[in-house]
VEXPAPA-551851 format. One record per residue: residue in one letter; x, y, z of N, C-alpha, C in turn. Coordinates in steps of 0.001 Angstrom, whole numbers, padded with zeros to 6 digits, always signed. Example, Ala and Ser with C-alpha at 12.3 -4.5 7.8 and 13.67 -1.06 7.14 Angstrom:
a+013190-005690+007800+012300-004500+007800+013200-003300+007800/s+012850-002250+007080+013670-001060+007140+012900+000030+007870/
END
This chain:
x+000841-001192+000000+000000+000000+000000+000880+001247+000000/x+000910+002299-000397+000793+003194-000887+000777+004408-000046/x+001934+004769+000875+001742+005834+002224+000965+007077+001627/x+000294+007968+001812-000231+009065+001901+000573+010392+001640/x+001630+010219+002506+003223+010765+002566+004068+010127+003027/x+005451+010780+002327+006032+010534+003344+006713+011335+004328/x+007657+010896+005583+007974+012251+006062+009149+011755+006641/x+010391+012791+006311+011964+012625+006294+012742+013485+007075/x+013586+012358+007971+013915+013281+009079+015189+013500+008893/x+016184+014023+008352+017178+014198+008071+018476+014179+009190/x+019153+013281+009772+019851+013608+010655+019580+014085+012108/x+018359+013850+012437+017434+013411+013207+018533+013241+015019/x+018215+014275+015595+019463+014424+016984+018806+014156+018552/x+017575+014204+018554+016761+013984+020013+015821+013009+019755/x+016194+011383+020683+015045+010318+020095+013907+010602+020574/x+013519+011219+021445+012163+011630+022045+011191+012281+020908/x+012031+013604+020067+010986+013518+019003+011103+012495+017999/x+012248+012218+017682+011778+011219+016344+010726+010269+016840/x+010533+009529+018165+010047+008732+018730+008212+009469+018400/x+008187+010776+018665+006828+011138+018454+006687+010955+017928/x+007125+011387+016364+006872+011332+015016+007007+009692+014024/x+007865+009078+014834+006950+007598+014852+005628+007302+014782/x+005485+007612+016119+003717+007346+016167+002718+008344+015539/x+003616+009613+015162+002386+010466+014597+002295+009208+013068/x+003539+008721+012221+003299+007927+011426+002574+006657+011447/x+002749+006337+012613+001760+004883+012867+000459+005193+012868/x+000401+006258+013459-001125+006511+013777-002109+007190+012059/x-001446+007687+011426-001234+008100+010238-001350+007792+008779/x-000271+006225+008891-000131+005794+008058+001194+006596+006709/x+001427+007607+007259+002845+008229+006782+004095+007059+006906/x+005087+007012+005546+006061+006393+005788+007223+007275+006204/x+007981+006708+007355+008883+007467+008197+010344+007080+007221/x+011075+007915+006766+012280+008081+006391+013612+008568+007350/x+014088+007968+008195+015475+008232+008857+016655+008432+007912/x+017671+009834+007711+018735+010205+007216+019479+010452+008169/x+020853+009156+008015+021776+009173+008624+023277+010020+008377/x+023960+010460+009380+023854+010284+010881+022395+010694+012141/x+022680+009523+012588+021508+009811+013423+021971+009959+014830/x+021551+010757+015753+022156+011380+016823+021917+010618+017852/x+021096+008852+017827+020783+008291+018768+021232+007036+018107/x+021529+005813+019325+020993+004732+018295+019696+003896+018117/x+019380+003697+017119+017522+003247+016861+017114+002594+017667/x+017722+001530+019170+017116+000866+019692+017467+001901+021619/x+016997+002992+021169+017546+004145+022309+016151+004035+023072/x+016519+003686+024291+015474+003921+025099+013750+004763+025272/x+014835+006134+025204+014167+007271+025297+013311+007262+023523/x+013713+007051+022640+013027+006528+021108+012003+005677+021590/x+011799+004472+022096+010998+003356+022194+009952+004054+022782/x+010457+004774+023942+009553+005260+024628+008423+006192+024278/x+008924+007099+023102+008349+007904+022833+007536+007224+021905/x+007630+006153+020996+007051+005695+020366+005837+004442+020664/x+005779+004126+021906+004954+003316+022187+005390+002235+022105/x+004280+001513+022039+004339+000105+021281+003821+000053+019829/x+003895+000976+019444+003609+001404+017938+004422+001045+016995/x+005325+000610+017035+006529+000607+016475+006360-000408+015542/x+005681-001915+015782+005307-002520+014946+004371-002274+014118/x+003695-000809+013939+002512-000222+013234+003254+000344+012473/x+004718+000761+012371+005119+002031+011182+006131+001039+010057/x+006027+001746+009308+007109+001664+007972+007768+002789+007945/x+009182+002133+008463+010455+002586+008368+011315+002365+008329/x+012312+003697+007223+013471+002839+006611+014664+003977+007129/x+015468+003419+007355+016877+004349+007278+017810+004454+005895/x+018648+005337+005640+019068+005520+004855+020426+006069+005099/x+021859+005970+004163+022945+006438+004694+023139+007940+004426/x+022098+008583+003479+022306+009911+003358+021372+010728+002523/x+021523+011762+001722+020367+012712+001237+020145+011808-000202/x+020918+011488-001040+021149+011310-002224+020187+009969-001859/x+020833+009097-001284+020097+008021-000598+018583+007924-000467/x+018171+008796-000073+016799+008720+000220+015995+009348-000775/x+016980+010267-001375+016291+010677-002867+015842+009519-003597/x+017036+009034-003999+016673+007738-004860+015649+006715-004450/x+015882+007172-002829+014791+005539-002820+013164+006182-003041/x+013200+007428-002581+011568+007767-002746+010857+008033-004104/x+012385+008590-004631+012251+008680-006275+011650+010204-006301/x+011431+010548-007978+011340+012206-008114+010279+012307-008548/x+008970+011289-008824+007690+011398-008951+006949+012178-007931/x+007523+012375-006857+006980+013292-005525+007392+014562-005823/x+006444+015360-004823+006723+016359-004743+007320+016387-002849/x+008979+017398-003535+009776+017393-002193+009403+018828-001365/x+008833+018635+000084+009232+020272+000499+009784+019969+001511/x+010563+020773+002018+011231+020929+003164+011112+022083+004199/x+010644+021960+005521+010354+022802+006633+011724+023923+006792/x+011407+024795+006843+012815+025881+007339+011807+027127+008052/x+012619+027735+008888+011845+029048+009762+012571+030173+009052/x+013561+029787+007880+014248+030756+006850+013704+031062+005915/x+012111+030763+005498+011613+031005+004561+010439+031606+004055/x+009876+032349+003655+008421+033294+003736+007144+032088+003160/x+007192+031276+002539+006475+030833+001808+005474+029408+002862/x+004403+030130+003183+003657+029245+004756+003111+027799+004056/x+003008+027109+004577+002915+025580+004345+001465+025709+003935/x+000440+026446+004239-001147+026162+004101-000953+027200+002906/x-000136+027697+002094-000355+028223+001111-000337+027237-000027/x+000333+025937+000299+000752+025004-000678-000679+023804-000531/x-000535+023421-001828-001288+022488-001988-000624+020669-002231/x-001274+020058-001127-000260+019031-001301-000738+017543-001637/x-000312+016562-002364-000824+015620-003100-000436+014867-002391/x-000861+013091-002717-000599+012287-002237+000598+011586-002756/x+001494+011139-002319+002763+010424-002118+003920+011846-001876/x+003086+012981-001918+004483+014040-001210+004997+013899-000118/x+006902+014498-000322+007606+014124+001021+007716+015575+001485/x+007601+015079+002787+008004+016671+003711+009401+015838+004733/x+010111+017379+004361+011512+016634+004852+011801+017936+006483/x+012028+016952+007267+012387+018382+008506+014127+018063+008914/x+014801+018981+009092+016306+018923+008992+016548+018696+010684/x+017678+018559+011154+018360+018600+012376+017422+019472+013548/x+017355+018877+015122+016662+019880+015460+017475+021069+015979/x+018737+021066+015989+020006+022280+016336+020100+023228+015371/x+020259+022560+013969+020334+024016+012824+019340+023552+011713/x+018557+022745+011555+017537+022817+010716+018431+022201+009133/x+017499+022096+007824+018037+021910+006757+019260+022900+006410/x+020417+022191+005388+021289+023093+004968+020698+023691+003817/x+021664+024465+003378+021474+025216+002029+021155+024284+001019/x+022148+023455+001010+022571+022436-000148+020988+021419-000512/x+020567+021090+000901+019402+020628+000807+017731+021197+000709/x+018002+022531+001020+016577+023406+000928+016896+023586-000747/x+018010+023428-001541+018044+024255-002516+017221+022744-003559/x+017504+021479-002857+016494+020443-003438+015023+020487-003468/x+014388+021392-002975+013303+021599-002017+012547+022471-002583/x+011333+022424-002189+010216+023595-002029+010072+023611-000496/x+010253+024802-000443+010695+025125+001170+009397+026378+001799/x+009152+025568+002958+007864+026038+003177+008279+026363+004994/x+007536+027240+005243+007363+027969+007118+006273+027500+007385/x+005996+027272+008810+005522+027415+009693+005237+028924+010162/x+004497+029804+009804+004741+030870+010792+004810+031189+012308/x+005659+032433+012581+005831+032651+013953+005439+033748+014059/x+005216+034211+015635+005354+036007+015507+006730+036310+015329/x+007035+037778+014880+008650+038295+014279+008822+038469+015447/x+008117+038987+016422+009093+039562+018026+009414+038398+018479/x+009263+037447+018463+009076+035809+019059+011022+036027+019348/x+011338+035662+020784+012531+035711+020803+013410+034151+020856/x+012764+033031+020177+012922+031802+019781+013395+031646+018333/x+013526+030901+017893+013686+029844+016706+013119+029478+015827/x+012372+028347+016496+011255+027840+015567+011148+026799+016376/x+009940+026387+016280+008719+025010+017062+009591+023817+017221/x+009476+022693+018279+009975+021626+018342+009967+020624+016665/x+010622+019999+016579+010600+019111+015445+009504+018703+015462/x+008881+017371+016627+007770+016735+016193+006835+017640+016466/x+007059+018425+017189+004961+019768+016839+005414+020424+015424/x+006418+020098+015114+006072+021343+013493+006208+020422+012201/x+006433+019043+012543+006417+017840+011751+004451+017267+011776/x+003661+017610+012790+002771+017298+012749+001475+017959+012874/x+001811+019132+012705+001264+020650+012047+001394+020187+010432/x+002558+019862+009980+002694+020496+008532+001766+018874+007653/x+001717+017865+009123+001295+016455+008017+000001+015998+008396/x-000627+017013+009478-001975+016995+009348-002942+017821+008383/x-001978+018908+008045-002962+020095+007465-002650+019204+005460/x-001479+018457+005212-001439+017552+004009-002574+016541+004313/x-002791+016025+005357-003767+014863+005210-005042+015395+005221/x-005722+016539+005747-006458+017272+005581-007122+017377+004338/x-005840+018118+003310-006016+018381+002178-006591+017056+001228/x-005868+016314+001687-005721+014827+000981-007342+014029+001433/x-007944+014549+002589-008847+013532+003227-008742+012151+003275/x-007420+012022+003474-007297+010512+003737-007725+009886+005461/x-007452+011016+006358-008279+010361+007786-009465+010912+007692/
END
């Protein structure tokens, strides 16, 4: 079958969220993409935990790098990638089924090299906001509910 999306965590550094975003995929039906290096190792406590016992509910694959996971998802998708560097808000886009949404590191986010693969989409914030940008898994599951939305697949 045929994920809905998918959603790619690029180098992925705190298992607690990837662990959310596990189960936001289990629960979902999103296929989870891990891009390595990964800042934990996959059988990390604090990962399991966050993920439940869900874990036998998701499809997921790791991969050794960007190129890597390109190829495996292939270029029939449409790629966007989350950045708080970018004007262009995620509910402005319209999003199909088998698109990947890719979220970068949670310390510095996607590089250049890789937003420049991308349709690169925000989350908005307020400008006075004296933060960053949103945890990984709340802005990973903001951007793949308002796609499934679109999609009416739940």
């Amino acid at each position: 079958m045929n994920p809905p999306l998918h959603i790619v965590l690029v180098e992925p550094e705190i298992p607690p969220n990837t662990g959310n975003i596990a189960r936001l995929c289990a629960c979902t039906g999103c296929k989870l993409h891990l891009v390595h290096p990964l800042g934990f190792e996959i059988t990390d406590k604090q990962l399991k935990r966050a993920g439940l016992d869900y874990w036998q509910y998701l499809d997921v694959q790791e991969h050794d790098s960007w190129q890597a996971v390109r190829r495996a998802i292939g270029e029939n998708s449409t790629w966007f990638g989350l950045s708080s560097k970018v004007e262009d808000r995620y509910w402005d886009t319209t999003f199909q089924a088998g698109d990947v949404l890719v979220f970068g590191p949670e310390t510095r986010g996607l590089s250049r090299e890789i937003l420049g693969d991308l349709q690169a989409v925000t989350i908005p914030m307020r400008k006075d906001a004296p933060v960053r940008s949103l945890n990984l898994s709340s802005a990973c599951s903001i951007v793949t509910f308002e796609a499934l939305r679109q999609l009416k697949t739940l």
